[in-house]
Short mmCIF file of the C-alpha atoms (twelve columns), coordinates in Angstrom:
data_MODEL
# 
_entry.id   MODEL 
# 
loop_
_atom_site.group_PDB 
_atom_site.id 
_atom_site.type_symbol 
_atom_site.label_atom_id 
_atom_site.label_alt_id 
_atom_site.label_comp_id 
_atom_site.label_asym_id 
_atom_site.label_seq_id 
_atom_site.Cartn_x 
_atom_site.Cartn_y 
_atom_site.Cartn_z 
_atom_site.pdbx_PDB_model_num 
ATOM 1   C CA . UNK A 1   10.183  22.526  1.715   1 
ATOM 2   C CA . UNK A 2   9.583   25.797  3.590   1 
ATOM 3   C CA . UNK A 3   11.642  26.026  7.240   1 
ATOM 4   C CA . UNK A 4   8.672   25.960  9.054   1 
ATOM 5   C CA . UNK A 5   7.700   22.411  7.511   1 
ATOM 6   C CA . UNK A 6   11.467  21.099  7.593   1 
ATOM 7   C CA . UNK A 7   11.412  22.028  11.305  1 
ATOM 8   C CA . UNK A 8   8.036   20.931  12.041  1 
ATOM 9   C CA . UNK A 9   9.245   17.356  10.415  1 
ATOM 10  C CA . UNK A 10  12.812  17.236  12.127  1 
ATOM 11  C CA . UNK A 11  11.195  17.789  15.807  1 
ATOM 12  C CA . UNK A 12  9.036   14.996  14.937  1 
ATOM 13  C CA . UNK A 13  11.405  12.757  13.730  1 
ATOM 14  C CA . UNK A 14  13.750  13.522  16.616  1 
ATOM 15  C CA . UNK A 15  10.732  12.394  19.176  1 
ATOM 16  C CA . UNK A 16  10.807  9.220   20.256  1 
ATOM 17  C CA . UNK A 17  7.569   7.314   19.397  1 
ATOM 18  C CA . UNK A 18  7.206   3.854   20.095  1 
ATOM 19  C CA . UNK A 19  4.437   1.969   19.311  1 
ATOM 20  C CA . UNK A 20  2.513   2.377   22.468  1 
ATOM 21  C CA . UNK A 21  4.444   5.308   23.903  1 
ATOM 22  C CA . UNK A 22  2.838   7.997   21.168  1 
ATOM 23  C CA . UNK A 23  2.348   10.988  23.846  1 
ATOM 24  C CA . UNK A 24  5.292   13.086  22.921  1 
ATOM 25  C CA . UNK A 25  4.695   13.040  19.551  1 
ATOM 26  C CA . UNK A 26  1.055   13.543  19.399  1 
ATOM 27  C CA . UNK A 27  1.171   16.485  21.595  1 
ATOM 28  C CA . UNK A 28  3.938   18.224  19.336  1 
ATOM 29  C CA . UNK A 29  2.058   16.904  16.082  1 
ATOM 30  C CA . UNK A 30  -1.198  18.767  17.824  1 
ATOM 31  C CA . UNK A 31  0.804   22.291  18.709  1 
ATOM 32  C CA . UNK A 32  1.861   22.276  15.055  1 
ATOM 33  C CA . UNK A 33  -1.681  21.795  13.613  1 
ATOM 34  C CA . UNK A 34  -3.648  23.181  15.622  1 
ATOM 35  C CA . UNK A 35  -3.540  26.663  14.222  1 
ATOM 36  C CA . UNK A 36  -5.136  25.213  10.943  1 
ATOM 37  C CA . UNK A 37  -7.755  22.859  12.074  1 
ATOM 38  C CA . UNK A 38  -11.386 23.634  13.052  1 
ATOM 39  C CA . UNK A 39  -11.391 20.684  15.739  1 
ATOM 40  C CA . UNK A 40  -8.621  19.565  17.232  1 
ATOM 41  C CA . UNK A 41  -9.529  15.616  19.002  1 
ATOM 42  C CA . UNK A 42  -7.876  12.785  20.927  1 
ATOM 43  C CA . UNK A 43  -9.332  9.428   21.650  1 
ATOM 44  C CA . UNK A 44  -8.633  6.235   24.144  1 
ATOM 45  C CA . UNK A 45  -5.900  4.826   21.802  1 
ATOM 46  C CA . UNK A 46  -3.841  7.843   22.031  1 
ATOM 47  C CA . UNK A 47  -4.564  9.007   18.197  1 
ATOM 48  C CA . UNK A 48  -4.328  12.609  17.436  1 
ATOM 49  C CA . UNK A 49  -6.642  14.623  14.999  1 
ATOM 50  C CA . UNK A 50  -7.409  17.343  12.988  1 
ATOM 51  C CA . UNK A 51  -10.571 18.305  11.738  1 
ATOM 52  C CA . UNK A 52  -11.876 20.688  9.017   1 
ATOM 53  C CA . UNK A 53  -14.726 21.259  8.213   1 
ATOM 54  C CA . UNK A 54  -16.692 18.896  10.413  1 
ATOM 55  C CA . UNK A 55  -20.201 19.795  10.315  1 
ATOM 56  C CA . UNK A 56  -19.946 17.912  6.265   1 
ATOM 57  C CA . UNK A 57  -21.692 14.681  6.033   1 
ATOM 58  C CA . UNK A 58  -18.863 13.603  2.718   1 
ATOM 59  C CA . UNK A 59  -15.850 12.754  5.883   1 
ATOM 60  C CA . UNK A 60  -12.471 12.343  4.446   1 
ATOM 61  C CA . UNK A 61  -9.889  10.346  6.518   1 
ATOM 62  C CA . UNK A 62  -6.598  11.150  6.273   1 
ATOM 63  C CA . UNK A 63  -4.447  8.142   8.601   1 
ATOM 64  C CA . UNK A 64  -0.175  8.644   9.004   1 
ATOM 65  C CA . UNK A 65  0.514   6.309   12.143  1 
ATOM 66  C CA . UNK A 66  3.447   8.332   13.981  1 
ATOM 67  C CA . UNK A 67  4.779   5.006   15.940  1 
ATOM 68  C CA . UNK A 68  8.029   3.626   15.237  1 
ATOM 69  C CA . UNK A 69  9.715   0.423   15.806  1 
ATOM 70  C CA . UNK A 70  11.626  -0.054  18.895  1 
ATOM 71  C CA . UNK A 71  13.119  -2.749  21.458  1 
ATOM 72  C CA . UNK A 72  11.011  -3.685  24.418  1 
ATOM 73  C CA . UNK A 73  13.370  -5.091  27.674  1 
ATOM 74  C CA . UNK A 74  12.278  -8.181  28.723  1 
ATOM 75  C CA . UNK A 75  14.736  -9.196  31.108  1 
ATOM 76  C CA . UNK A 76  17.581  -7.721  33.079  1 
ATOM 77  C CA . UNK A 77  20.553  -10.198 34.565  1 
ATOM 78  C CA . UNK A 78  22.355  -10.428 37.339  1 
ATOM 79  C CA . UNK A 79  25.286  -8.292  36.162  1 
ATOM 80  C CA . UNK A 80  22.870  -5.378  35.175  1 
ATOM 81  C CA . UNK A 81  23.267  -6.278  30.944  1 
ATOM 82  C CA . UNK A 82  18.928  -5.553  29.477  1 
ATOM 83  C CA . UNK A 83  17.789  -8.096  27.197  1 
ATOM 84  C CA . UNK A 84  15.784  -7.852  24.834  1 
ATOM 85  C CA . UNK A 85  12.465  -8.598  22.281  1 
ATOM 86  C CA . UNK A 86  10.724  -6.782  19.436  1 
ATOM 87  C CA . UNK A 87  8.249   -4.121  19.446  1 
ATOM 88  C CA . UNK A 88  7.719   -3.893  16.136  1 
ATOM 89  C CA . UNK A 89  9.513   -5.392  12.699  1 
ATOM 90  C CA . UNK A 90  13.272  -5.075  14.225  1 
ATOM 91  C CA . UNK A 91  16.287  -6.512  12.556  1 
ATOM 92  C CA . UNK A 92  18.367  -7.811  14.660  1 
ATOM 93  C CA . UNK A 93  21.431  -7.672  12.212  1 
ATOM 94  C CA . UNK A 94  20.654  -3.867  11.637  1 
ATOM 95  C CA . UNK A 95  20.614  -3.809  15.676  1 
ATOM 96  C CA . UNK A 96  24.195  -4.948  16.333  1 
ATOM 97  C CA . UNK A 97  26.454  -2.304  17.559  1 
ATOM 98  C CA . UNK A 98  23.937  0.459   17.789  1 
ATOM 99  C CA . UNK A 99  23.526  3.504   19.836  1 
ATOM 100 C CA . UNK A 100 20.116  3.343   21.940  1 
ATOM 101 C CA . UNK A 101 17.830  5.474   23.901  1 
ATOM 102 C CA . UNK A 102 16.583  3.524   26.506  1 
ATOM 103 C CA . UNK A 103 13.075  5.092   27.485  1 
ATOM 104 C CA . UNK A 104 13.391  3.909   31.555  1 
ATOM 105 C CA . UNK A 105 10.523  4.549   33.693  1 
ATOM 106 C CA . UNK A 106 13.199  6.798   36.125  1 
ATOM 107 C CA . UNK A 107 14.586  8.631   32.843  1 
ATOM 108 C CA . UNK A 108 16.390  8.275   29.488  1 
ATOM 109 C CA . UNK A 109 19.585  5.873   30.040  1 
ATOM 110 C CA . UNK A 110 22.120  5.522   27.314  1 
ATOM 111 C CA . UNK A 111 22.855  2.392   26.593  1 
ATOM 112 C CA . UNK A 112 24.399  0.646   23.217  1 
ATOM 113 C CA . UNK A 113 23.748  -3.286  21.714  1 
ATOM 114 C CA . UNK A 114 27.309  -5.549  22.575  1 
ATOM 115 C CA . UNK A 115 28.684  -7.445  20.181  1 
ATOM 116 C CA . UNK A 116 31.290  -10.148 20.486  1 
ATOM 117 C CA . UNK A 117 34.628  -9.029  19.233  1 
ATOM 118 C CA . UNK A 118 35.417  -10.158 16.035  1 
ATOM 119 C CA . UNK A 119 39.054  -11.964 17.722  1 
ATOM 120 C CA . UNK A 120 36.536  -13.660 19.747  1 
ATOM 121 C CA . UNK A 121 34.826  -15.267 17.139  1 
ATOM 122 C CA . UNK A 122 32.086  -12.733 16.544  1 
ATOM 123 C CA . UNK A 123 28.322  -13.284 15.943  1 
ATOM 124 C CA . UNK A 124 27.838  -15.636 13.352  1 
ATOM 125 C CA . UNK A 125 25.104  -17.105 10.914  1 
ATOM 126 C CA . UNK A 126 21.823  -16.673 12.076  1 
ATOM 127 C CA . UNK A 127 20.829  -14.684 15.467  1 
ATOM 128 C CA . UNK A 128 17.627  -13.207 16.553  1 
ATOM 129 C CA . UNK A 129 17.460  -10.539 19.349  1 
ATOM 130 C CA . UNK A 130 17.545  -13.159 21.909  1 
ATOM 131 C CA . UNK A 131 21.189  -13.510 21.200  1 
ATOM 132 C CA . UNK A 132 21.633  -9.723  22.131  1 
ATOM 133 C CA . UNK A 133 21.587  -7.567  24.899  1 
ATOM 134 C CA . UNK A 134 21.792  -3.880  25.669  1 
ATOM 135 C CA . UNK A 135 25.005  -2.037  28.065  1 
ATOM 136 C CA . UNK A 136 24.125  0.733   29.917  1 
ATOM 137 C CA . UNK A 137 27.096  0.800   32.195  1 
ATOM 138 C CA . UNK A 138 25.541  -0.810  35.161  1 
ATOM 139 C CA . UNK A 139 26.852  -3.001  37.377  1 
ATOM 140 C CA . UNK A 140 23.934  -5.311  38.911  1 
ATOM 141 C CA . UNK A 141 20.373  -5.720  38.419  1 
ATOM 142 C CA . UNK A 142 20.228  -4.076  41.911  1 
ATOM 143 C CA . UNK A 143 21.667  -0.567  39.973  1 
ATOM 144 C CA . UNK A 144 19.725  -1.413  37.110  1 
ATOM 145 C CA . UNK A 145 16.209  -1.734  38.124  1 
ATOM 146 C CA . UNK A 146 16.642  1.924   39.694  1 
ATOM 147 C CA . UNK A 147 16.215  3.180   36.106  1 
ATOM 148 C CA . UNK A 148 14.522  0.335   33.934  1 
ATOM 149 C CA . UNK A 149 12.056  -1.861  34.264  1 
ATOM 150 C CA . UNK A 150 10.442  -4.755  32.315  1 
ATOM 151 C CA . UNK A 151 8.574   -3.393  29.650  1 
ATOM 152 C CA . UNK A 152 10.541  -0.043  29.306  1 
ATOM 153 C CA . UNK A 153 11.566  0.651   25.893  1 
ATOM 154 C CA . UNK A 154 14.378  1.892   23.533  1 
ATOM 155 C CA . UNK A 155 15.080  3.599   20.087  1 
ATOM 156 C CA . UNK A 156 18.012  4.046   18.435  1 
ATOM 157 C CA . UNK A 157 19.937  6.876   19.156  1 
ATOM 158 C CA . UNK A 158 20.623  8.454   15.904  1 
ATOM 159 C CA . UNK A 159 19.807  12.241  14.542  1 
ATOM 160 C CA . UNK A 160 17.981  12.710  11.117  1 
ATOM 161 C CA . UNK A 161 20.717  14.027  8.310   1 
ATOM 162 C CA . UNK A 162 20.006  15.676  5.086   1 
ATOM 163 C CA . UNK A 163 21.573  13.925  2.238   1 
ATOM 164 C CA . UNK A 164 22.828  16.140  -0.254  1 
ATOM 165 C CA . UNK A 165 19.757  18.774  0.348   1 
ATOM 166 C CA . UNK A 166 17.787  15.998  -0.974  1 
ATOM 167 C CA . UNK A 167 17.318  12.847  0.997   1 
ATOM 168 C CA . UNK A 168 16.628  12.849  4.577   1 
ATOM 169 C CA . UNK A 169 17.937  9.632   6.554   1 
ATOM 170 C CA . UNK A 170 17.351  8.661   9.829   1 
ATOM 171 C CA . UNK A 171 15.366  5.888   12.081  1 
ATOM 172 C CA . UNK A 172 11.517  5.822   11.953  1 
ATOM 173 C CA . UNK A 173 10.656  7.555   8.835   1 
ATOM 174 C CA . UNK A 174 8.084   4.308   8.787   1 
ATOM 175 C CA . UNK A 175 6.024   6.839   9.254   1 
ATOM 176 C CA . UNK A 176 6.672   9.565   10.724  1 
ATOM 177 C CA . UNK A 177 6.806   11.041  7.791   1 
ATOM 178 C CA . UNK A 178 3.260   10.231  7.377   1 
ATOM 179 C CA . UNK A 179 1.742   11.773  10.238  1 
ATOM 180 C CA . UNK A 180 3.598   14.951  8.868   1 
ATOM 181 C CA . UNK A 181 2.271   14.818  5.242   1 
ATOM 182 C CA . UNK A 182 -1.103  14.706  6.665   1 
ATOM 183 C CA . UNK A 183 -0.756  17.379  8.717   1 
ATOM 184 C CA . UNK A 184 0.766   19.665  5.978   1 
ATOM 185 C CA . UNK A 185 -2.564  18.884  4.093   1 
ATOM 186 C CA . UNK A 186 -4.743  20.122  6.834   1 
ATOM 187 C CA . UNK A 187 -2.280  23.456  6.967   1 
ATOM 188 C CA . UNK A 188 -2.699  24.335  3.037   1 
ATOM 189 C CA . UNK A 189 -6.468  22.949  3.320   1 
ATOM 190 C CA . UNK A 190 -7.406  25.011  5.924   1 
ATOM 191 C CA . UNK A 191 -7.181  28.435  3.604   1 
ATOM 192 C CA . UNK A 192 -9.598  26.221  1.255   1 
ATOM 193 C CA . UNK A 193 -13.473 26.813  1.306   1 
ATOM 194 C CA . UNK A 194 -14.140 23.062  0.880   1 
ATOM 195 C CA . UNK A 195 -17.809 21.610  0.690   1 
ATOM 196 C CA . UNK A 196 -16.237 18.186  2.322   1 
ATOM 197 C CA . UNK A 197 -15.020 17.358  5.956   1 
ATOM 198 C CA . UNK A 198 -10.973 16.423  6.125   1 
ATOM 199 C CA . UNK A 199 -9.873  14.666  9.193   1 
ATOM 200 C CA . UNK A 200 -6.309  13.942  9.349   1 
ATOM 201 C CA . UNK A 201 -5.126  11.430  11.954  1 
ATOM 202 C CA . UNK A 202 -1.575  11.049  13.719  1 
ATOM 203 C CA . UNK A 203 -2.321  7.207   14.558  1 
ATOM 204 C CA . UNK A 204 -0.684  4.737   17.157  1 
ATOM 205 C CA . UNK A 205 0.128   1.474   17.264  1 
ATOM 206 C CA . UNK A 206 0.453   0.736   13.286  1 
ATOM 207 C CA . UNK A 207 3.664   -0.880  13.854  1 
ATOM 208 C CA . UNK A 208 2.232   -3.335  16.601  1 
ATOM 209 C CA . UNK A 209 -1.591  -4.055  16.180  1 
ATOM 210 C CA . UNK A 210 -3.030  -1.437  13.841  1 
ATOM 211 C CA . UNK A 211 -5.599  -0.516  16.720  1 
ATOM 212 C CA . UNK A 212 -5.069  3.095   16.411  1 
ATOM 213 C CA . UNK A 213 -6.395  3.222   13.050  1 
ATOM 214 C CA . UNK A 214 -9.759  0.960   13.923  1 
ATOM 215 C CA . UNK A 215 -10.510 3.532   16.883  1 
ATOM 216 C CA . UNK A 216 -10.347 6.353   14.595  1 
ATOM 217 C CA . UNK A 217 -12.151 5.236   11.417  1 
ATOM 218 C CA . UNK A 218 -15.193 3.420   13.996  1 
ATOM 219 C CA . UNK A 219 -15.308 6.765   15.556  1 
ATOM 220 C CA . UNK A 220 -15.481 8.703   12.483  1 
ATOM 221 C CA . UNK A 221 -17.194 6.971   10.347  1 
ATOM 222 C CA . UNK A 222 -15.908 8.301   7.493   1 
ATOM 223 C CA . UNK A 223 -17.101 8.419   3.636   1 
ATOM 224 C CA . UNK A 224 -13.758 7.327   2.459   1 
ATOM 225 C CA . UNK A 225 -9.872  6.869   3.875   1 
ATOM 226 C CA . UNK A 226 -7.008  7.234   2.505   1 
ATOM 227 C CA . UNK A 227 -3.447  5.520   4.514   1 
ATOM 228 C CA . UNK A 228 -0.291  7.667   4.108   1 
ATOM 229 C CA . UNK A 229 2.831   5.472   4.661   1 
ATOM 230 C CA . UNK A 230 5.561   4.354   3.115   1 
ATOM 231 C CA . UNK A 231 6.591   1.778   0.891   1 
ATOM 232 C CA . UNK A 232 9.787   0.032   -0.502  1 
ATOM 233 C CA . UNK A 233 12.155  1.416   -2.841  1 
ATOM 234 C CA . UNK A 234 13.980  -0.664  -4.888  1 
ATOM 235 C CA . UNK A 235 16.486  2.034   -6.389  1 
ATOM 236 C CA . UNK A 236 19.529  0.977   -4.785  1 
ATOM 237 C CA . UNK A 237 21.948  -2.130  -5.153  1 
ATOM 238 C CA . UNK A 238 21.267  -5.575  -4.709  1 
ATOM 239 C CA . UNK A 239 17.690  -5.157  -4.560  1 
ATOM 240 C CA . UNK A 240 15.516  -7.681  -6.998  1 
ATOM 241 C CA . UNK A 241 13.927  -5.069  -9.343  1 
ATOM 242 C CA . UNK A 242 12.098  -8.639  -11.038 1 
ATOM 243 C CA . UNK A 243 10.706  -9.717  -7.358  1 
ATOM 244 C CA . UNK A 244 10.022  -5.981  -5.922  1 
ATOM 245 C CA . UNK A 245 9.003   -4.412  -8.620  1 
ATOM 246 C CA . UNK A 246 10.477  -0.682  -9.562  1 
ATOM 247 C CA . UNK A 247 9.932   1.944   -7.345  1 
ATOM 248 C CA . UNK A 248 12.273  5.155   -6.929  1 
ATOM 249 C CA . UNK A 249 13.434  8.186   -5.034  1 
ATOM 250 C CA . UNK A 250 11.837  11.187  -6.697  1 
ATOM 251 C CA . UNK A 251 9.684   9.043   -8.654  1 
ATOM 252 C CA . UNK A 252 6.225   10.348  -6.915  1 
ATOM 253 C CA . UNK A 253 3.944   9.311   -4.605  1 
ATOM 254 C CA . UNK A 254 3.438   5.420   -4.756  1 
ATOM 255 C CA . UNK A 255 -0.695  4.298   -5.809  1 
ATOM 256 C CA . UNK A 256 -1.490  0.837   -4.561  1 
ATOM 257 C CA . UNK A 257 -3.197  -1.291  -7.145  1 
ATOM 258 C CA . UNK A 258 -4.979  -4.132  -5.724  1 
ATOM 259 C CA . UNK A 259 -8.059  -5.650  -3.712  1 
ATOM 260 C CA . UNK A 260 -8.495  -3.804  -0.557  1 
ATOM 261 C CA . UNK A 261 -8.387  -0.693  -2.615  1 
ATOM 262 C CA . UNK A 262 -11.179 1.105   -4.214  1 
ATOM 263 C CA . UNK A 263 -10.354 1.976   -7.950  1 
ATOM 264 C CA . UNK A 264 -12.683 4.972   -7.432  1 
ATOM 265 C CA . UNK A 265 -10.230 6.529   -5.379  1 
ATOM 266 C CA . UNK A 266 -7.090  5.570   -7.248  1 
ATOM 267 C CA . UNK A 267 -9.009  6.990   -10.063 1 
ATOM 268 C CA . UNK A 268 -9.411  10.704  -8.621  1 
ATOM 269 C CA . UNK A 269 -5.396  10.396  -7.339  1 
ATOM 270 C CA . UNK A 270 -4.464  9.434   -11.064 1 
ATOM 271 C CA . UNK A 271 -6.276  12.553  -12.434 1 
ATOM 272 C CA . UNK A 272 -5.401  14.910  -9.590  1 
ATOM 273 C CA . UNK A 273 -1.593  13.728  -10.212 1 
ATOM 274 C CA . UNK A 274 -2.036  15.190  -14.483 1 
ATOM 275 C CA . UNK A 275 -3.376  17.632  -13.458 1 
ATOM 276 C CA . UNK A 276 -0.791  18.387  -10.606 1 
ATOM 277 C CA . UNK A 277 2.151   17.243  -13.347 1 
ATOM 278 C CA . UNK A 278 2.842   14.636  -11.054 1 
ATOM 279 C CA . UNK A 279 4.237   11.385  -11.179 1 
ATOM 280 C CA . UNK A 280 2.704   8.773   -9.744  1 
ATOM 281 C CA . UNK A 281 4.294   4.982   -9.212  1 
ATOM 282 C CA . UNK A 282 2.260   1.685   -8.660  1 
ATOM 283 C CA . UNK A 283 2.974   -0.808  -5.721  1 
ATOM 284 C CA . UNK A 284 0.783   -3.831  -6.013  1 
ATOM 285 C CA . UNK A 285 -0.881  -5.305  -2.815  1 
ATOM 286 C CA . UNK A 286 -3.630  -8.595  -3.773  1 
ATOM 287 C CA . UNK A 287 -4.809  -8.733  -0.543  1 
ATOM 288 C CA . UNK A 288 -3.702  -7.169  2.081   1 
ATOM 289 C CA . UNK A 289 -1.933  -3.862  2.477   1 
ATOM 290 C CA . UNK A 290 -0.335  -3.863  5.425   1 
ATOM 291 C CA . UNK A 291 -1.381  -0.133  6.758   1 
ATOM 292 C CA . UNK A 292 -3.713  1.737   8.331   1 
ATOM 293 C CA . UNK A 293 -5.917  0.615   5.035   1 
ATOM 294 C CA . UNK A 294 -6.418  -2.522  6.330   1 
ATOM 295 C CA . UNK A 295 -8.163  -1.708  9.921   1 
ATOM 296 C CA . UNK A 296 -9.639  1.088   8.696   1 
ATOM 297 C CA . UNK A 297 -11.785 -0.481  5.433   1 
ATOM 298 C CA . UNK A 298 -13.526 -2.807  8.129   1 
ATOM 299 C CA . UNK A 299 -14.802 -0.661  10.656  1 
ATOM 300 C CA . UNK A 300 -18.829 0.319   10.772  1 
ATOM 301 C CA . UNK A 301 -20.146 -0.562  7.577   1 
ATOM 302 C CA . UNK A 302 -17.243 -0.909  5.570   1 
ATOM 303 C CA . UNK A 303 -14.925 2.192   4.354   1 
ATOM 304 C CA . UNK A 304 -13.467 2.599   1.041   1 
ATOM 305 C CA . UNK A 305 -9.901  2.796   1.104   1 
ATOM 306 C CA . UNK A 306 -6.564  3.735   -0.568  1 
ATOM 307 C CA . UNK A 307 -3.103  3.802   -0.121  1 
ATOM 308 C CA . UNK A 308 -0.981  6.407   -0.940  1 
ATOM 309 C CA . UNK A 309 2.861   5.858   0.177   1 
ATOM 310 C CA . UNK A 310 6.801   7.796   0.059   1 
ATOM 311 C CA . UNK A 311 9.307   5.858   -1.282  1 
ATOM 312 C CA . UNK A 312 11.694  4.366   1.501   1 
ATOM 313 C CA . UNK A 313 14.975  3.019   1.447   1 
ATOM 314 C CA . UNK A 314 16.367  0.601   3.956   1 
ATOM 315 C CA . UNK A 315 12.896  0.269   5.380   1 
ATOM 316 C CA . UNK A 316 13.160  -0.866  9.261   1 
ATOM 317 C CA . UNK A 317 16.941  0.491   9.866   1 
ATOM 318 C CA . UNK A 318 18.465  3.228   11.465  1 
ATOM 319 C CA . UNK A 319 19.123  4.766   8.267   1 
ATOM 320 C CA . UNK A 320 15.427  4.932   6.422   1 
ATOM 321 C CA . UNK A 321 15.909  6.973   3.786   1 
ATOM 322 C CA . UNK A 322 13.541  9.318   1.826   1 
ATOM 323 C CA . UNK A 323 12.802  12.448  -0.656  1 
ATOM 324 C CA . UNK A 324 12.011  16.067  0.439   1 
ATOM 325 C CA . UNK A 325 10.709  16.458  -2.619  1 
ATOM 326 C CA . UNK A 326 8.474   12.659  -2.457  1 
ATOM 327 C CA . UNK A 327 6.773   14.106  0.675   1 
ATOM 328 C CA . UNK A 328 6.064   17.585  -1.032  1 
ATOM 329 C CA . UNK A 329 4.626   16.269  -4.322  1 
ATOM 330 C CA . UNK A 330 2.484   13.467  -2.112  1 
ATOM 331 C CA . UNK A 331 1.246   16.468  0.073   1 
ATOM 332 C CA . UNK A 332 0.347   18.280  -3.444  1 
ATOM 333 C CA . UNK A 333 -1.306  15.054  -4.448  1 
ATOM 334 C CA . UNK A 334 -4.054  14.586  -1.651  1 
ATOM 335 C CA . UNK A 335 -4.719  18.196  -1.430  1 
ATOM 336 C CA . UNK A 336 -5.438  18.463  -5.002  1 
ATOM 337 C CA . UNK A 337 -7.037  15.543  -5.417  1 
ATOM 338 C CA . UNK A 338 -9.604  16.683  -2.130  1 
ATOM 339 C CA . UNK A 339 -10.161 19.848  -3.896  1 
ATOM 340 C CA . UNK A 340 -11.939 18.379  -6.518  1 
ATOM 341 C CA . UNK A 341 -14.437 16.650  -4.671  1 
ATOM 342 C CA . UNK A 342 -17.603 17.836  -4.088  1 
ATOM 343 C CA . UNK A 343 -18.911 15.663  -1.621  1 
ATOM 344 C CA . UNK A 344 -21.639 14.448  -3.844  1 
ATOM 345 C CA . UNK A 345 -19.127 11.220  -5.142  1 
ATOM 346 C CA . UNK A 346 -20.412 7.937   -5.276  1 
ATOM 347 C CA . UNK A 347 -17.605 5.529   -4.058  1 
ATOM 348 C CA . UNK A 348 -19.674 2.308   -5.564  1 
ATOM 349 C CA . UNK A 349 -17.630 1.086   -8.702  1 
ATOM 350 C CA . UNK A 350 -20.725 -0.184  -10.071 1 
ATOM 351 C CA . UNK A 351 -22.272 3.507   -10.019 1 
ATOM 352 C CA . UNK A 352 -20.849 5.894   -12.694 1 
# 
């Protein structure tokens, strides 16, 4: 990874980007691409894209949602202490004793997630984030409510790391890391002479309601869509290899196999990836994916889908952890795989 891209992904992941608070990021995701892309559009959900190409009537969409997870304050006492609810698939255990950003409506307040001394019995058995509150340092909802209001939300306060020059950790990878890779395609695309149209999206909201991917695929209407997100690794202890399947760090880009997705698709990723000399991994989703896919393959008419995903560790944490060289061979993957099409494909599996 070039330091222009390793840059370019480290200012992203350093932005906070709650579901529903997007703005940031999409404006920095848009200064990046813009360069590279023919069209350059927003919409009324807050998604960001990139167009090439756009007079084509084959449309390729390209979705990597750049919300993350994050707290949402639902209540502050009498004593000033923020409580709390989810925005998002939050664990509370992986909240306790964190570091957060609160994103007030005044500014940024510091605050971190108490936790009862262990000499005081600590927290025990089961809790949910009801049982756990957020310390700022104020004194009285009086102080408090000068900076933060209900509604307001918070990140963790954490800074990506590179892991041996080869794994990047850090909170909100889910999928921040998507909304790059499609980006990078559009960059290495754009020196392309392609006969098809390539829209990549930055959507919102994945993390909450998936709307952000429904605005863009009903206003583009595309011929096909692929969702770039992640997925769970199971290369690390404790993990049920016999429940969760086998999927690793530097194993390649991960192919969903299943009903939502259209085997044409997987079909041209399979043979871009030999031809590429990549290696490609299988996740299996019956019915439901879970992404972008999902909204997207039930907009207009109907839109073929596919899912392509990174390999995550410790999915949901402060410490999601993932390959430089996953994202590079994933980003090698689409673009190859879009420069073989001609934009004459049938996606009907009952046409050859």
């Amino acid at each position: 990874m070039e330091k222009l891209q390793y840059d370019f992904l480290m200012n992203l992941l350093r932005t906070p980007s709650p579901s529903s608070m997007e703005m940031d990021i999409q404006m920095k995701w848009m200064e990046y691409v813009k360069p590279y892309a023919d069209e350059i559009r927003t919409d009324n959900a807050g998604n960001a894209v990139a167009v090439l190409n756009p007079e084509a009537e084959f449309k390729v969409l390209l979705a990597g949602h750049c919300d993350e997870i994050a707290l949402v304050i639902n209540r502050i006492d009498d004593n000033g202490f923020l409580y709390i609810d989810k925005m998002g698939g939050i664990n509370p255990k992986a909240a306790v004793g964190m570091k957060l950003e609160v994103l007030g409506y005044q500014k940024i307040i510091t605050g971190v997630i108490g936790v009862n001394a262990q000499h005081h019995g600590g927290l025990k058995g089961d809790f949910d984030l009801e049982d756990l509150f957020i310390d700022c340092g104020f004194t009285s909802k009086q102080e408090a409510t000068k900076y933060v209001q209900i509604g307001d939300l918070a990140v963790y306060k954490t800074e990506p790391e590179l892991l041996q020059n080869r794994y990047i950790a850090g909170r909100g990878l889910d999928n921040r890391t998507g909304a790059f890779m499609v980006a990078e395609v559009i960059r290495i695309l754009s020196e392309k002479n392609l006969p098809i149209g390539v829209y990549a999206v930055s959507t919102v909201n994945e993390e909450t309601n998936m709307g952000g991917a429904y605005f863009a695929a009903a206003a583009i209407q595309p011929t096909m869509a692929l969702a770039v997100d992640v997925t769970f690794a199971t290369d690390y202890p404790k993990v049920n290899k016999e429940k969760y399947g086998e999927v690793y760090l530097e194993g390649g880009p991960v192919l969903a196999k299943g009903a939502p997705i259209n085997r044409k698709i997987n079909l041209w990723l399979e043979n871009a990836a030999k031809e590429a000399n990549i290696k490609v991994q299988y996740e299996l989703t019956p019915r439901m994916t879970g992404t972008d896919a999902d909204r997207m393959r039930l907009t207009g008419k109907g839109v073929p889908v596919s899912l392509v995903s990174l390999p995550l560790r410790y999915m949901h944490s402060p410490v999601e952890t993932a390959s430089k060289q996953d994202m590079e061979e994933e980003v090698q993957l689409m673009v190859s795989m879009l420069s073989n099409l001609s934009g004459k494909e049938s996606l009907n599996p009952l046409n050859d």
